[in-house]
N, C-alpha and C positions, 0 to 999 in steps of 0.2 A: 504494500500500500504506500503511494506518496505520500509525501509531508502534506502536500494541498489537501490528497483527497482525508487523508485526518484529522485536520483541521475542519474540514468541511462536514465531516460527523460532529466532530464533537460542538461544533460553534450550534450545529441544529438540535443534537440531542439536548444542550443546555437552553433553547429555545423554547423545545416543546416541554420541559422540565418547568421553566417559566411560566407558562403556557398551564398547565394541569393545576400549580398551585393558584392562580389568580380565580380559575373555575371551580377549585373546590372550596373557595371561598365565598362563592355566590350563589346567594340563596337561589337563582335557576339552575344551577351547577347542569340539573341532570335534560337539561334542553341548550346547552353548549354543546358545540362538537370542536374540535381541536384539528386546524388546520392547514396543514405543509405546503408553503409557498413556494414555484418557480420561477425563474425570470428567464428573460432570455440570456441568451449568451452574451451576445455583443450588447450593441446599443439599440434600443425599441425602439428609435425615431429613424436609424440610417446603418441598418444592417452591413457588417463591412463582408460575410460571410453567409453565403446559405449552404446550412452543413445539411448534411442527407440522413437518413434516418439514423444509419449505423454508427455516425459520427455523435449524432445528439444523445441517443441512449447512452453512450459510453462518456461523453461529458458530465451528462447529469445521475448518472448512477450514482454515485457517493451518496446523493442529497436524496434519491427518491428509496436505494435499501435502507437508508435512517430512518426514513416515515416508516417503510414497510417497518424496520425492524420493532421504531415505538409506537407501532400500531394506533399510528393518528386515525382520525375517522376520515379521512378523504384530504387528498393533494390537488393543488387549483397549479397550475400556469399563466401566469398573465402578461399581456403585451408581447404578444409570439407575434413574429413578423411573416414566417413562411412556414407551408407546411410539411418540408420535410423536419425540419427540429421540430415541430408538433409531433410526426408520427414517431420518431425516434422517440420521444419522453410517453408518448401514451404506450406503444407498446411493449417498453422497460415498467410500464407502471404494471402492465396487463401481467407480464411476466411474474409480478411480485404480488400478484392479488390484493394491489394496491387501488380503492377507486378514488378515480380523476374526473377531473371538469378542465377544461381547456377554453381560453380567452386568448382573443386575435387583438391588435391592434389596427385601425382604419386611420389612413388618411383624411383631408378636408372630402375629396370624393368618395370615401365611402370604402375604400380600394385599401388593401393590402400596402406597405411600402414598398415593394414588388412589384405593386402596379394590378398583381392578379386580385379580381373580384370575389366578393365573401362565400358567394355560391359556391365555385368552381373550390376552395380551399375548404371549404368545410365538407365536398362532396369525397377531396380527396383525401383525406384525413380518417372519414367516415370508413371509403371503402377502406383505406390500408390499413385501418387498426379493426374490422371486426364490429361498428360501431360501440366500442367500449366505451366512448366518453358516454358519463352519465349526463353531463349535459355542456354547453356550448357556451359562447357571450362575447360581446364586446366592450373594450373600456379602451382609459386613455384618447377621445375623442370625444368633442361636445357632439350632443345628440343630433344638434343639426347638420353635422358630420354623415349621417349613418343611419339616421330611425329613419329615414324613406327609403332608405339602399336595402335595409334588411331582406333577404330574402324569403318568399311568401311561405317554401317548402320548408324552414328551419323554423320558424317561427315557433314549433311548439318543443323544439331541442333547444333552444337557450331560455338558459335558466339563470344568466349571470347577465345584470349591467353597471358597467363603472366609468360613470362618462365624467369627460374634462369637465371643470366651471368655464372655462376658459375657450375660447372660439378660435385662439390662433393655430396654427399649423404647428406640428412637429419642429419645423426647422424655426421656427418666430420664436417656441417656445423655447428651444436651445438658446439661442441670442438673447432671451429675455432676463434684463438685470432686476425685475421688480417681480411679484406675486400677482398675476390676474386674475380674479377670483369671481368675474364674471356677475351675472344679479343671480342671487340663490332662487328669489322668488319665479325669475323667468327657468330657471333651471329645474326646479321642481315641477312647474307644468309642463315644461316638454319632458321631463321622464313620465311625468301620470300619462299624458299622452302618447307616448312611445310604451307604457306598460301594458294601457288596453290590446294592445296588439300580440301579447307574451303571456300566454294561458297559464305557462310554467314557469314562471317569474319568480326564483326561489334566495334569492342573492343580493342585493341594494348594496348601493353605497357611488363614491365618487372617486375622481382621481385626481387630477391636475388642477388644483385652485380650491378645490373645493375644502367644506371645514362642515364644522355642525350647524352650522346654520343655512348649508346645504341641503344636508342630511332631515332639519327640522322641515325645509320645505316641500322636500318631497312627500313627507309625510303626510303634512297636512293637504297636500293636492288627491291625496286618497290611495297612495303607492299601497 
C-alpha cells in the first residue's frame, strides 16, 4: 500500500469516526445515514484528464474499500465531469457491495464540460455499470443552468439536487475574488419548480454560494 493511498484510509476512517459520534448524539440519530463523499479527480470546472473506467476505479479504491470496509450506508460522487471516471467509481462500488448515487456537473448549457449532453452520459453510465446507481442528480450549476435540459427519461432516477446560488459559469467562478451568493429567495423557487418535475427527489441542498438561508428558502417554497 502507498503512503497516499494510507493516508487516504485513514484521513476517511477518522471522518466517518467523526461522522457516527455527532449522530449518536442526536436525538434522530436512528433517521441519519452516514455518508462517503467523492470528488472528482482533477478539477470539476476544467477536467485536465478523462480517465477510463479502469483508471478511475483504481484511483478511487482507497477511499471507496474504507466506506465498504466502515460500512457507511451509501457513497455519493459529486461534480463528475465525464462518464468514464463515473463508470470506473460505480462499478469499484458495485464490486464492494457498496451502494452509490452518482452527481454530474452541467455547464451554463446544461452540457457536461465535455460538451456531451446529460442524456447521452447518464445513458452511458447506466448501460456500463448494470444500472446500479441507486439514483442520479445534478449540482454545482444554478438551476437555470439545467432544470429545462433535464432529460424527460431520467426524470424519475434522480434523486439528488445541489445547485449553484450563483449564475456565473465554471470558469467566472474560478476568476471570482468575492462570494456570489445569488437571491436565496429567487433560488428556492426555481428549485420548488425544478422539484415538481422529480417524483424521486430524495436529497436537497446547495453548492456554490449558497448558505442556510438558501436552504430556508427552498423550504419554505414547499421543497
Amino acid at each position: 500500500m502507498s503512503n497516499a493511498d494510507a493516508g487516504i484510509r485513514d484521513v476517511n476512517r477518522r471522518a466517518i469516526a467523526f461522522a457516527r459520534d455527532l449522530r449518536s448524539a442526536h436525538p434522530w440519530r436512528d433517521h441519519i445515514l452516514i455518508e462517503g463523499v467523492l470528488g472528482p479527480a482533477g478539477d470539476g470546472y476544467a477536467p485536465e484528464q478523462l480517465l477510463t473506467p479502469t483508471e478511475a476505479a483504481r484511483l478511487h479504491s482507497a477511499q471507496l474499500e474504507t466506506f465498504a470496509e466502515e460500512d457507511v450506508d451509501i457513497a455519493s460522487a459529486f461534480t463528475i465531469t465525464h462518464p468514464g471516471e463515473a463508470i470506473g467509481m460505480v462499478n469499484r462500488a458495485r464490486d464492494l457491495g457498496l451502494p452509490f448515487a452518482l452527481s454530474f456537473t452541467v455547464e451554463t448549457d446544461g452540457r457536461l464540460p465535455t460538451g456531451q449532453d446529460l442524456d447521452c452520459a447518464l445513458s452511458e453510465v447506466e448501460a456500463a455499470t448494470g444500472g446500479y446507481v441507486r439514483y442520479y442528480g445534478v449540482n454545482c450549476a444554478h438551476p437555470e443552468h439545467f432544470g429545462e435540459q433535464l432529460p424527460s427519461r431520467w426524470l424519475n432516477r434522480i434523486g439528488v439536487v445541489r445547485p449553484n446560488a450563483s449564475r456565473r459559469s465554471h470558469a467566472e467562478l474560478d476568476e471570482a475574488t468575492e462570494l456570489d451568493d445569488g437571491d436565496p429567495q429567487e433560488f428556492g423557487a426555481l428549485y420548488a419548480e425544478m422539484a415538481e418535475k422529480l417524483p424521486r427527489l430524495r436529497v436537497v441542498g446547495g453548492c456554490c454560494g449558497s448558505d442556510m438561508r438558501h436552504i430556508k428558502a427552498l423550504i419554505a417554497a414547499g421543497v
